[in-house]
Steps between C-alpha positions, in 0.01 A plus 500: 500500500359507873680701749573297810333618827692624756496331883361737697162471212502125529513494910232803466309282232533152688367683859154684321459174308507314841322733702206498210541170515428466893182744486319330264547187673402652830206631301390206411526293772244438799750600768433853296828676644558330801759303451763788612252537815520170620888436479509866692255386769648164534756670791179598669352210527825290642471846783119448570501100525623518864215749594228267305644179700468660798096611453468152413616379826278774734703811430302753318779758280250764447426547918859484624580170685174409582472102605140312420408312779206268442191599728688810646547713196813664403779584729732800470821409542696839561830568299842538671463888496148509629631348790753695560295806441243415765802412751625820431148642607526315862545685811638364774181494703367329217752252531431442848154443493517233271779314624305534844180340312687226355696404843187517661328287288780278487556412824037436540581270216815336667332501903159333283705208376687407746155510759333294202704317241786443703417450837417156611199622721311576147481117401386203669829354433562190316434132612745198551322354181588824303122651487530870549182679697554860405319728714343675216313215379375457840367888517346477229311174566395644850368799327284319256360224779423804694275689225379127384379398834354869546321461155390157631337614762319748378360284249401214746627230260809282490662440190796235409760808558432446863782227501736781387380773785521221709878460388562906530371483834722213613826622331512837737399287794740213466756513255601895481544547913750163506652626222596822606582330860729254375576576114371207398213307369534146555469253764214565727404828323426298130334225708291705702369736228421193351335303759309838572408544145358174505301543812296752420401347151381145691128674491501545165666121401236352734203699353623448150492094601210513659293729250700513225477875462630792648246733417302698806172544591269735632589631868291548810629835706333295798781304512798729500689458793779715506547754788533852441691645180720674762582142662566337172745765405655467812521117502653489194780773519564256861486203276797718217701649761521184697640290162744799463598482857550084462769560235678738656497396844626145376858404508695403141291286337797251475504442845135379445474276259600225684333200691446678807210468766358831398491403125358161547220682741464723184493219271213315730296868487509592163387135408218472756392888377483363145308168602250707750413739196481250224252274740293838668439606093402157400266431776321853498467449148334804262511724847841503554563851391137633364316681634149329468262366715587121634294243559614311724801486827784321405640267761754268327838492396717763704146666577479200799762643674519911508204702336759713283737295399593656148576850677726238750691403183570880408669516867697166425602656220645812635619289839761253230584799288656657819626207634720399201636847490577483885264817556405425813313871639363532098334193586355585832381816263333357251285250743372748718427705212336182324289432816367835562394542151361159470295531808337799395417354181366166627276663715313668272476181236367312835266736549353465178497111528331507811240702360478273196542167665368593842568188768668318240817700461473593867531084545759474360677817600475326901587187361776651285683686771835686294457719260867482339728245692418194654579525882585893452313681398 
């Protein structure tokens, strides 16, 4: 008859049965022990996730905080006790110097914006019709007419962005001195940089009629005119400083824009200017502004009157621009500068013509009497 076991055998049997059990199964499986090392790592994982998260996102674990910036690398960023380790390393002349660095360049920032982005002087100031002419804009289109036209003239040809010097040029001699004079742009100021852009593009409209291109041609020295390089320069920093003078001499533009004698007088020369240079253009033809030998003198149109009459439209010009701004001594500027320029000038193109033409320009320069104004001048 079988004995019966004790407990303490079958709890010692049941635990070696079960841990034989559990080895051979480990043996035998492809996790190969491993199960144990999972389940113990499992608590490390759930500690690490945070740190894996944030190297996903730019933070790099194994540097320290260390942010990825695209482009720029990887950025440091210092831990609480870094910080306060470095402070700890700050003298107080140390301290000083930097807080003087960063008031200084505080205060060069602060004094930069408020002469630029915040002062009203810095912009042309904004229209009645909402347009806004920032100053800027208008720098930066002066400085690019100024290397265009200097390009241009080395080159000796004109291309189509001559329309856009053209407009550089006429924007710091109309639009910019009103607008700093007044603080605004409209009224005469829009309708005078217009009407001026528009006068000095006639030659080219009535060429491209006439001719149908606005391509150049060849040059003869002979026939340059001009007066001395020193004279031209001089002339034309009278002809500047004179527009400049105009708008600030002038009273508030809205006292001007009116019906008054001196703007109807302004209205009458700016018209007649336009009308004199369409008609002197048309009637001298391909010679109105090349420089090539002509064949013949012109004597009709405005030519029956004065001998000159498109440099008498340039002075009409300048005599209604002052006039509708009420400019009365800017005016009495710009004509005498206009007429001692002009004379100098015409001189030496009648020279020429008298020694191409002979009696036949001389004819008509005694029956023509005035070289600019009829009964003047």
């Amino acid at each position: 008859m079988a004995r019966p076991m004790r407990t303490h055998h079958a709890d010692s049997l049941k635990n070696s049965s079960s841990s034989k059990i559990l080895t051979s199964l480990q043996s035998c499986t492809p996790f190969n022990g491993h199960l144990q090392s999972q389940r113990a790592g499992q608590r490390k994982n759930h500690s690490n996730l945070g740190v894996r998260a944030g190297s996903r996102r730019g933070i790099d674990a194994d540097e320290g905080q260390a942010l990825a910036i695209p482009f720029l690398g990887k950025l440091k960023i210092p831990s609480f006790s870094e910080v306060e380790q470095n402070l700890s390393q700050v003298t107080p002349i140390q301290a000083a110097k930097w807080v003087s660095i960063v008031a200084v360049a505080y205060a060069i920032f602060s004094k930069v914006t408020c002469l630029t982005v915040f002062n009203p002087n810095f912009w042309m100031y904004a229209s009645w019709l909402g347009v806004v002419w920032p100053l800027p804009a208008a720098v930066t289109l002066g400085i690019w007419s100024v290397f265009a036209a200097t390009r241009q003239a080395k080159s000796g040809t004109k291309e189509g962005e001559q329309i856009f010097i053209l407009g550089g040029a006429l924007v710091w001699l109309v639009l910019v001195p009103l607008a700093h004079a007044h603080g605004f742009v409209d009224g005469w100021p829009m309708l005078l940089f217009t009407l001026y852009y528009f006068f000095f593009n006639i030659s080219g409209f009535v060429r491209d009629r006439m001719y149908g291109t606005l391509s150049t041609i060849p040059e003869d020295k002979k026939w340059r005119s001009s007066p001395h390089q020193a004279i031209q320069i001089a002339f034309v920093m009278a002809i500047v400083g004179g527009h400049w003078a105009a708008a600030f001499e002038a009273p508030f533009l809205a006292h001007t824009w009116n019906l008054a004698w001196q703007s109807k007088l302004a209205a009458a020369f700016l018209g007649l200017a336009v009308v004199v240079n369409w008609n002197s253009i048309y009637f001298l033809g391909k010679y109105s502004d090349r420089l090539v030998n002509p064949k013949t003198v012109v004597m009709f149109g405005p030519y029956r009157w004065v001998r000159h009459p498109m440099y008498a439209s340039y002075m009409l010009l300048c005599a209604g621009y002052c006039l509708a701004l009420r400019s009365y001594f800017s005016l009495l500027f710009l004509v005498i500068s206009c007429i001692a320029y002009y004379d100098q000038r015409t001189k030496l193109e009648e020279k020429n013509l008298v020694e191409e033409f002979g009696t036949a320009y001389t004819s008509y320069r005694e029956k023509t009497k005035y070289k600019f104004l009829p009964w003047l001048y």
